[in-house]
C-alpha positions in Angstrom: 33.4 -56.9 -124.5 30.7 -59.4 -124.6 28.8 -60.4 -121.4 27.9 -63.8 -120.0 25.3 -66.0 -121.1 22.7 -68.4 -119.5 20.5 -70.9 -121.4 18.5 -73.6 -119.6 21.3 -75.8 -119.7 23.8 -74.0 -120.2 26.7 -70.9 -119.2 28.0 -69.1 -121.7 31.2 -66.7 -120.9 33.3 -64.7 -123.4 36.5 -66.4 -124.5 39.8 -65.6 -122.6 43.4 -67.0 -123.2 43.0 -69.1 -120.1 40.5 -71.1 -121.9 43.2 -73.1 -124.1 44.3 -75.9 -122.3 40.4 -76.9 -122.4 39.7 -76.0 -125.7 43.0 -77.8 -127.1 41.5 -81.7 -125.4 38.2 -81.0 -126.4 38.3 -79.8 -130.0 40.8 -81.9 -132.2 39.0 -84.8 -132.7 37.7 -85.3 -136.3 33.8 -85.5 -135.6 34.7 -82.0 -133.9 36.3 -80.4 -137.0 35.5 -81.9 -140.4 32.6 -79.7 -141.2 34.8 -76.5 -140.1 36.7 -74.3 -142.7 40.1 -75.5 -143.6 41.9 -72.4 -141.5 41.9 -74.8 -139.2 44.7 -77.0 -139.6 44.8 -81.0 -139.5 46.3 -82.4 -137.9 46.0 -79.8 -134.9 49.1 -78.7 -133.4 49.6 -79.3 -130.0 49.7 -75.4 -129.4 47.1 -74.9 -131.9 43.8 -73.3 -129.1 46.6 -71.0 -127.6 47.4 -70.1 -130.9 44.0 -69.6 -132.4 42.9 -67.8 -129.0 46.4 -65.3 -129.0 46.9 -64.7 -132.4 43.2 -64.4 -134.0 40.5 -64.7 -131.6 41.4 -62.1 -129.2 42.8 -59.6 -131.6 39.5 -59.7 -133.3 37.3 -59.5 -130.2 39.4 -56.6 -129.1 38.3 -54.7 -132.8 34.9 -55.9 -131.9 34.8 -57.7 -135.1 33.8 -61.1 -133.1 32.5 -61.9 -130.2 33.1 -65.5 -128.8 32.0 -67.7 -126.0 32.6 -70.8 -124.2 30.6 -73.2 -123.3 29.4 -74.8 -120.1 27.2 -77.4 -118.5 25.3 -75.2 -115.5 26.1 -79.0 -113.6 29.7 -78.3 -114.5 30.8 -74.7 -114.9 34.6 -75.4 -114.6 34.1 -77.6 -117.7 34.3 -76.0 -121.4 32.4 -78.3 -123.6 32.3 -76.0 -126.8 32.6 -72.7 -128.0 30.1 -70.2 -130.6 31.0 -67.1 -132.0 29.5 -63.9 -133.9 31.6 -62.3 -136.7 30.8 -59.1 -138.3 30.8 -59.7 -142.1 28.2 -60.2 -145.5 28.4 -64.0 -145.3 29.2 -65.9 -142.1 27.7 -64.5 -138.8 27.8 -67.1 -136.6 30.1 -70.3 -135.8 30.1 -73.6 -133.5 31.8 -76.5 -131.7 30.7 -78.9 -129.7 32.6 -81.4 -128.4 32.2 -85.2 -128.9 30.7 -86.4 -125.8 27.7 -83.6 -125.9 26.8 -83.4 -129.5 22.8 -84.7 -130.1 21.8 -83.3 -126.9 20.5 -80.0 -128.2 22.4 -77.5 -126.6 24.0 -76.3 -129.4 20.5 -75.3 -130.5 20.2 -73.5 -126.8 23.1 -71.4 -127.7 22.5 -70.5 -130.4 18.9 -69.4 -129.7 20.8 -66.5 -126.7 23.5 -65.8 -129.4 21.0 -64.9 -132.1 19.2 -62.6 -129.4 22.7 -61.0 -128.6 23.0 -60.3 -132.5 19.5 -59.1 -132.8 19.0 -57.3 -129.7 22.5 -56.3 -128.0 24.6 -55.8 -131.4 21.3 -54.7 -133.0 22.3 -56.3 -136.7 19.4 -56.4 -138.7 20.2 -59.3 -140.9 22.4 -62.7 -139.8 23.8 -65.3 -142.4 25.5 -68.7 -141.9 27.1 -70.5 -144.2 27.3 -74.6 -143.3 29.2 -77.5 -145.2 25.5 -79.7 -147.6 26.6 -82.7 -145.3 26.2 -81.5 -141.8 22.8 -82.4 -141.5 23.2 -81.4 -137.3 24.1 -77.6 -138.0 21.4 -77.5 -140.8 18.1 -78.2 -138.8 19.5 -75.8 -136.5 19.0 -73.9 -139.0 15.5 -75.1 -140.0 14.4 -75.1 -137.1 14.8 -71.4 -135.9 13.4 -69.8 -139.0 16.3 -69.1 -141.1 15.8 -69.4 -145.4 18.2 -70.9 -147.0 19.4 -68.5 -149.7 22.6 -69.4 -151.6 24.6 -72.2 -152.6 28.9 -72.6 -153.5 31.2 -74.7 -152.7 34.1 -74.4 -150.1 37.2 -75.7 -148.8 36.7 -77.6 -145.1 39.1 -79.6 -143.1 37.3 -83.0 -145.0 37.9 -81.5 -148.3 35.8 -79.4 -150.5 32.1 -79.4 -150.2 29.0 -78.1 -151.7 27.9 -75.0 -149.1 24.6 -73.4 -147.9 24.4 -70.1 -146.9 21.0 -69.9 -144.8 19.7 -66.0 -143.3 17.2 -64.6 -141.0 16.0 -61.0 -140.4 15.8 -59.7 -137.0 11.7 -59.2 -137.7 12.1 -63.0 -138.5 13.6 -63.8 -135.5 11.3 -62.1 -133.7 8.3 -63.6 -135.0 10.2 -67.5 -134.8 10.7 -66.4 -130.7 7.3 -65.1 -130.0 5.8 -68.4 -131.9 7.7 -70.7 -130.3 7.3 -69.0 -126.7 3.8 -70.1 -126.5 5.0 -74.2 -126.8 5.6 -75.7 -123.7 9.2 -75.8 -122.6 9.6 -79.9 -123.6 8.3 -79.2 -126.7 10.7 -76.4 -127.4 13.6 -78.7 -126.7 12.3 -81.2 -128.8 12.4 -79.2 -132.0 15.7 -79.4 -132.2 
């Protein structure tokens, strides 16, 4: 089971099935999904986060083959905003949505920076990849911006249609040399980068 979370910003708790009525307002709205693999389905059924939660997400937790949490505004605890998750796997490691109203704000950045420690350091994987749709520019200087390479290129199916895909990696002895670095910048400036 994972644990909890805490960035500057934000709370980040492990995913349970009481999540869904949240998650189902927040995350079908196109900006949410277009960049997201076409398992999910379009248009989203009304049921569709109790489904996802019941029927995939918790089963896999449960093999500890993921690992997901919510979201949350420290101002707003009660309030699911997005989710991230870890998979076990050679290609995809790690996975995100934010939803509409928070996107741009860097947070997503803030989450991912705990959930790449929880890989590296908790999980203790030694390699992480992630592959991203060519057009989501957002999700790409994530990327960037904490050290990963991009290695690969294919193409896959998404909720918009098929897209050219990169497939960016980081080491954990890279990660650990992109945190030490950027510990030394003052906290403003960290939060700028991304």
């Amino acid at each position: 089971m994972a644990r909890d979370g805490e960035t500057e910003r934000l709370i980040l708790l492990p995913l349970r099935m009481g999540d869904a009525p949240q998650i189902q307002k927040r995350f079908p709205h196109w900006k949410v999904v277009r960049y997201l693999l076409n398992r999910v389905p379009w248009p989203y059924p009304e049921d569709g986060a109790q489904r996802y939660i019941q029927e995939f997400a918790l089963p896999a937790i449960g093999r500890e083959d993921q690992w997901t949490w919510t979201l949350r505004l420290k101002s707003r605890p009660a309030q699911i905003i997005g989710a991230i998750d870890l998979r076990r796997g050679d290609e995809d490691n790690r996975g995100f949505w934010l939803g509409v109203d928070w996107q741009g704000k860097g947070l997503m950045s803030e989450a991912c920076v705990w959930v790449n420690d929880y890989w590296f350091d908790t999980l203790r994987f030694r390699l992480m990849r992630v592959a991203k749709a060519a057009p989501n520019t957002a999700s790409r200087r994530i990327s960037e911006k904490q050290g990963m390479r991009l290695v690969g290129m294919n193409e896959k199916e998404y909720v918009c249609g098929r897209l050219p895909t990169e497939v960016w990696e980081i080491t954990a002895e890279e990660w650990s040399g992109w945190k030490a670095a950027n510990a030394k910048r003052p906290r403003y400036e960290q939060l700028s980068l991304f």
